[in-house]
N, C-alpha and C positions, 0 to 999 in steps of 0.2 A: 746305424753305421758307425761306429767306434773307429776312431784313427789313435795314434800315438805319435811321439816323438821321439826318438834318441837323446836328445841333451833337451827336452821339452822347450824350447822355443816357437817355435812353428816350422812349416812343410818348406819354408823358404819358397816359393814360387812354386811347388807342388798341389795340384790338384786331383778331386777326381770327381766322375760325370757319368751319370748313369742314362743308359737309352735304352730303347724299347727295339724289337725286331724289323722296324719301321725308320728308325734310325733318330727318332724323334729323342729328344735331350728331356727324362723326364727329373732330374735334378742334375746340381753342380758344386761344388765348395772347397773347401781348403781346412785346415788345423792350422789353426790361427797363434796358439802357444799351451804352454801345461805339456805336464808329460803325457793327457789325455785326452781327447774330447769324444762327442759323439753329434749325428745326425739321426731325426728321423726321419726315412723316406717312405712315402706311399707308394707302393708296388705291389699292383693284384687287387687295391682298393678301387672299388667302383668311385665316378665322380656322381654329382646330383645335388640338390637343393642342401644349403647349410645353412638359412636361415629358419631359426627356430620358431616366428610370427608364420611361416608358409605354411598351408596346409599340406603342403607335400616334402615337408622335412623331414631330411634322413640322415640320422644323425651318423648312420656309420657311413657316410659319403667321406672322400678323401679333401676333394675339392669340388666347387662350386661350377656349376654347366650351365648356366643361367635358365634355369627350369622351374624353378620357384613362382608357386601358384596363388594368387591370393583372392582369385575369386573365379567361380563358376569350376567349384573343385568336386569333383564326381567319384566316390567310392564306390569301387566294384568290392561285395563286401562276399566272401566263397566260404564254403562249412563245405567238410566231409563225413558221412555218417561214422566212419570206422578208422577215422582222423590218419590214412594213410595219406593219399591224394588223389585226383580228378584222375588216376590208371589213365590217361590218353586224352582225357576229355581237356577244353578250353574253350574261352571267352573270345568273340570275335566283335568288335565295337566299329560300324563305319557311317558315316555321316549322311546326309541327303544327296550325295552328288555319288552315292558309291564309295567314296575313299575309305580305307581302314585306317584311324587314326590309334588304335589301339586293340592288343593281344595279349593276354596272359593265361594263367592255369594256378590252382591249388596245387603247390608239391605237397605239402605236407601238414600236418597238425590237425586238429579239431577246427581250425577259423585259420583265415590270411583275409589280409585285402591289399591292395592296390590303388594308390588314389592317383587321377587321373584330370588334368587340367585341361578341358575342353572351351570351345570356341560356342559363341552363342548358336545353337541351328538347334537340328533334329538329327535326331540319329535311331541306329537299329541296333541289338545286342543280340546275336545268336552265339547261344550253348552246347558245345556238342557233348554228346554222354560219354565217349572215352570207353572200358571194358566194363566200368560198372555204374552204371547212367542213374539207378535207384538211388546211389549213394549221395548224389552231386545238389547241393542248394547253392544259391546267390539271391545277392538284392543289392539294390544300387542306393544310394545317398547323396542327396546333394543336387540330383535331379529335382525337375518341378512336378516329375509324377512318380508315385508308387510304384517301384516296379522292383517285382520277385518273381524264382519259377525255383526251378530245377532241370533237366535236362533228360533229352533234346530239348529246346526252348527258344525261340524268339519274342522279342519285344522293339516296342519303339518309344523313346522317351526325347525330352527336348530341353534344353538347357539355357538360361540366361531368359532374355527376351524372347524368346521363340515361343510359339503357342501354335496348338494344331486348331485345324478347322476344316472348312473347305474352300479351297483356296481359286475355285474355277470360276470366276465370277459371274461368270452366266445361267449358276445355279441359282434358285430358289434360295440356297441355303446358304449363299457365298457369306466370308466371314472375311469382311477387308481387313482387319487385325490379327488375322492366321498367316504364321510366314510360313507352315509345314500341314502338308495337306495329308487328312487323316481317313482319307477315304469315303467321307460323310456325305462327298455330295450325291445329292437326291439328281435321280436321272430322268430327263426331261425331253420334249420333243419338240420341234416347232410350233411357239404359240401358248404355249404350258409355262406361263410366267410367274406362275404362284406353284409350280411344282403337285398338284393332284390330280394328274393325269387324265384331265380332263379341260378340253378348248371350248371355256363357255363365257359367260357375262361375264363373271368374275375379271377373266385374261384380256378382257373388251376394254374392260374401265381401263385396266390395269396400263395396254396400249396406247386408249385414247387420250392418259394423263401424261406420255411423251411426247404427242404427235405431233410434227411439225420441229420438235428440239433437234440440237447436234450432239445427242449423249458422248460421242470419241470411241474408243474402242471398246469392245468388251460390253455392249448393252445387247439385255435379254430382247428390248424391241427392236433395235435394229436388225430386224432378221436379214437383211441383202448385204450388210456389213458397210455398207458405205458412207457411213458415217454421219446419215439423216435419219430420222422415222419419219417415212412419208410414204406416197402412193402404194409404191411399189413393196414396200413392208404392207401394207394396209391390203393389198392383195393377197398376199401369200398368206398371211392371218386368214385372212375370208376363207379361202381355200382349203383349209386345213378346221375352220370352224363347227363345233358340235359334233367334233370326232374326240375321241381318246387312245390316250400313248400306251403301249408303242402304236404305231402303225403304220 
């Protein structure tokens, strides 16, 4: 923005102030003296991280949105065979609860990526193919697991502290140190406390090394839930004894 001055002193109390269609004041100033000066205004420059230590620094940001990531940074990393772009296809990133916390697409080149500042959990990444699905690669960075395809494509990956397992505690297989459950648990029926689908000695001992405790919630022998192992679980066991699951 270039001003001037007539006798180059300055605007005397002249100003000028630029806004947005929103009415928003995106700069303000004055010519201060000289028969010239100038301003630069950012207008049409996207804002975003400007620090250069961030892993999501971008250097052509105008100003600073407090978005600067500097840890559990996740690269969606996109290739097109014929380095036009994903023709229609995109990335869809949403968390364990459902939410989509991130979306994007290849416009163009041979490679783009996208880095992306996630919160410790789990998440799912589907790929749609777009018109030409053959042409479409990705792979993610930064995550705790390997994950690539191409497209159509889903996956699940986990970031920070998060770790899959099975998270249903009344499996066999429960993994109290899994905060995202990955489908693993083994399916079990009344009495099957070692998970081999089969009610025999083994699930006896297995019972009789709680009986009488207050395991709280979530225990594979309190079968009555009420928060003892006693008679009445020790019935239901009987009853169901020297069969196998399902049944």
């Amino acid at each position: 923005f270039n001003m001037t001055d007539l006798f180059s002193d300055s605007w005397n109390g002249g100003t000028y102030t630029f806004t947005d269609q929103f009415g928003n004041v995106l700069a303000t100033g004055t010519h201060t003296g000289g028969s010239s000066s100038s301003a630069n205004i950012g207008i049409g420059v996207p804002n975003g991280c400007t620090d250069p230590s961030a892993c999501n620094y971008n250097p052509a940001a105008c100003g600073d949105d407090g978005s600067c990531c500097y840890q559990n940074c996740v690269t969606v990393n996109m290739t097109d065979l014929f380095s036009d772009s994903w023709n229609g296809g995109a990335y869809t990133i949403t968390d364990s609860q459902g939410n989509v916390v991130a979306t994007g697409t290849h416009e163009g080149g041979s490679s783009s990526a996208d880095v992306l500042c996630l919160a410790d959990g789990c998440y799912t990444i589907d790929v749609t193919g777009g018109t030409f699905p053959s042409e479409i690669g990705w792979s993610l960075s930064g995550a705790n697991e390997v994950v690539s395809g191409g497209a159509p494509a889903t996956a699940s990956f986990s970031v920070g502290a998060a770790q899959y397992g099975c998270t249903n505690c009344e499996a066999p297989n429960y993994n109290p140190a899994a905060t995202c459950d990955d489908g693993s648990c083994l399916i079990t029926c009344t009495g099957d406390f070692n998970g081999d689908n089969i009610i025999g000695t083994s699930d006896l001992l297995l019972f009789l090394g709680t009986f009488g405790s207050t395991p709280g919630p979530c225990s594979q022998t309190d079968l009555t839930d009420d928060g003892i192992v006693g008679l009445a679980d020790l019935l239901l066991f009987l009853g169901v004894f020297g069969t196998t699951c399902p049944f």
